[in-house]
N, C-alpha and C positions, 0 to 999 in steps of 0.2 A: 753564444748559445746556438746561434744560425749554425757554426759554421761546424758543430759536431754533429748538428742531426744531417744535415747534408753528407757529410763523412760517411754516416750510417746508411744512409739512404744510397750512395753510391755504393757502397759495398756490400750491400745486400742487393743491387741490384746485377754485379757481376755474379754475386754466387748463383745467383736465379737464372742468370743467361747459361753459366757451365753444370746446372743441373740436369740437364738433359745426355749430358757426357757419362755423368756417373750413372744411369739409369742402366742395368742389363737392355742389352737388345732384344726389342719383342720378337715371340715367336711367330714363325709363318705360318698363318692360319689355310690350311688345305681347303680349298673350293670343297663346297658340300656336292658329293656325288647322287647321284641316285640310289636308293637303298638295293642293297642285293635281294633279288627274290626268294624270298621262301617258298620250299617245294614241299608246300602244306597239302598231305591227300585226306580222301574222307573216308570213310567209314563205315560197314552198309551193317543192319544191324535184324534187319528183315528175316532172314533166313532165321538167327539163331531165335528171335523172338515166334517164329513159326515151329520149330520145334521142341519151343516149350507148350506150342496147342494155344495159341492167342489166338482168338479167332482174326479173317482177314480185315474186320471196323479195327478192330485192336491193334492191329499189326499195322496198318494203313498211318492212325493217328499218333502212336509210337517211333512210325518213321519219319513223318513227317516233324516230330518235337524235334527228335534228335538231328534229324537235318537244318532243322535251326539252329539249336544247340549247337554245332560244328560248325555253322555262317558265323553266329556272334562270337565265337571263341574264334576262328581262323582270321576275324576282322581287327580283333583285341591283339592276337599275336602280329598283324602286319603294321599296325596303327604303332604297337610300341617299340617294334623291332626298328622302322625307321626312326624314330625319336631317339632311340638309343644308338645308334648310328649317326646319326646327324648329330648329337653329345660326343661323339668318338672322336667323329673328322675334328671340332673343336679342340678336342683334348691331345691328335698326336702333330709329331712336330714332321713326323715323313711318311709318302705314301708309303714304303715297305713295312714299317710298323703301323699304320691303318690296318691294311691289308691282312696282316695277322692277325690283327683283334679283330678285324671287320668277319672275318672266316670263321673263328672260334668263338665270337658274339650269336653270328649266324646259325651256327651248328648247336650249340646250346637252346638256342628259342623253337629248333625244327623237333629238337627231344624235347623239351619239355611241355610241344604241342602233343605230340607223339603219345607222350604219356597222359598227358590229360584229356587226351581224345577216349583212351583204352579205358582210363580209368574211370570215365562216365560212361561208358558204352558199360562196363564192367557191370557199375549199379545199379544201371536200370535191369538188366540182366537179372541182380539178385533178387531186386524188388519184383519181379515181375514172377520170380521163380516161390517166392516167398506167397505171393498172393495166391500162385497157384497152389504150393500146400496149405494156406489157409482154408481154400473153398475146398476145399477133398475131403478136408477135414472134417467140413460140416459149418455153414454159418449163421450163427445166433442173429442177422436181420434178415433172415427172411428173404432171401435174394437168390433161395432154391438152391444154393451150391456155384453160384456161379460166380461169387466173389467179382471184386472190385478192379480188374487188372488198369484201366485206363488213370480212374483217379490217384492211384497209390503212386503209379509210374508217371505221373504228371509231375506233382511231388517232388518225386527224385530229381526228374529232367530241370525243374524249375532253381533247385539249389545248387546242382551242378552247374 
């Protein structure tokens, strides 16, 4: 009985040593690079919220939202740009194919900063144009016509 477990034992331990033979050859994992920069600009939003007649408290605290708003959205876009970058170099097997994704990765994240910069500059915009034909209109609290522009456009800025 010894002498067929041994048998066994011997022959499962050759297969185990030429297991490493059948194995495909792992791929070369590319050193993680530095993430390419993103050429994120900002956005001034001053001027057109003065020529909807904001006064300058309004104008002042509106630009200042929105220059936050465009820190924590331009931080979100560097933060996940590299992470998805550094998932890239993992996933290709050569710099020339990185490099391609790494480019067209890149250029994807700088529009879709792009646009969602526009697009929240866009609603506070509305909101603010809105408020102002509310108060023209006439407001049922009592607030003389001078409607609400800061708190409405807080709002906006805050869900954007």
């Amino acid at each position: 009985m010894a002498a067929p477990m041994r048998q066994i034992a011997c022959e499962t331990q050759r297969c185990l040593a030429r297991l490493h033979q059948l194995l495909p050859p792992s791929l070369p994992v590319l050193s993680p690079r530095p993430p390419q920069p993103l050429a994120l600009r900002t956005l001034d939003i001053g001027t057109e919220l003065a020529q909807l007649g904001c006064s300058t408290p309004t104008i002042a605290t509106l630009v200042r939202l929105f220059e936050r708003t465009q820190r924590q959205f331009r931080q979100t876009c560097h933060d996940t740009h590299g992470r998805a970058l550094a998932e890239l170099a993992g996933a290709c097997e050569d710099e020339a194919g990185y490099t391609v994704y790494a480019e067209a990765l890149t250029s994807a994240w700088m529009e879709r900063y792009e646009k969602g910069l526009h697009r929240a500059k866009r609603e506070i915009l509305v909101e603010v144009a809105a408020a102002r034909d509310r108060a023209s209109a006439g407001s049922p609290a009592g607030d003389g016509g001078r409607g609400s522009f800061s708190d409405e456009v807080v709002v906006v800025l805050e869900r954007a």
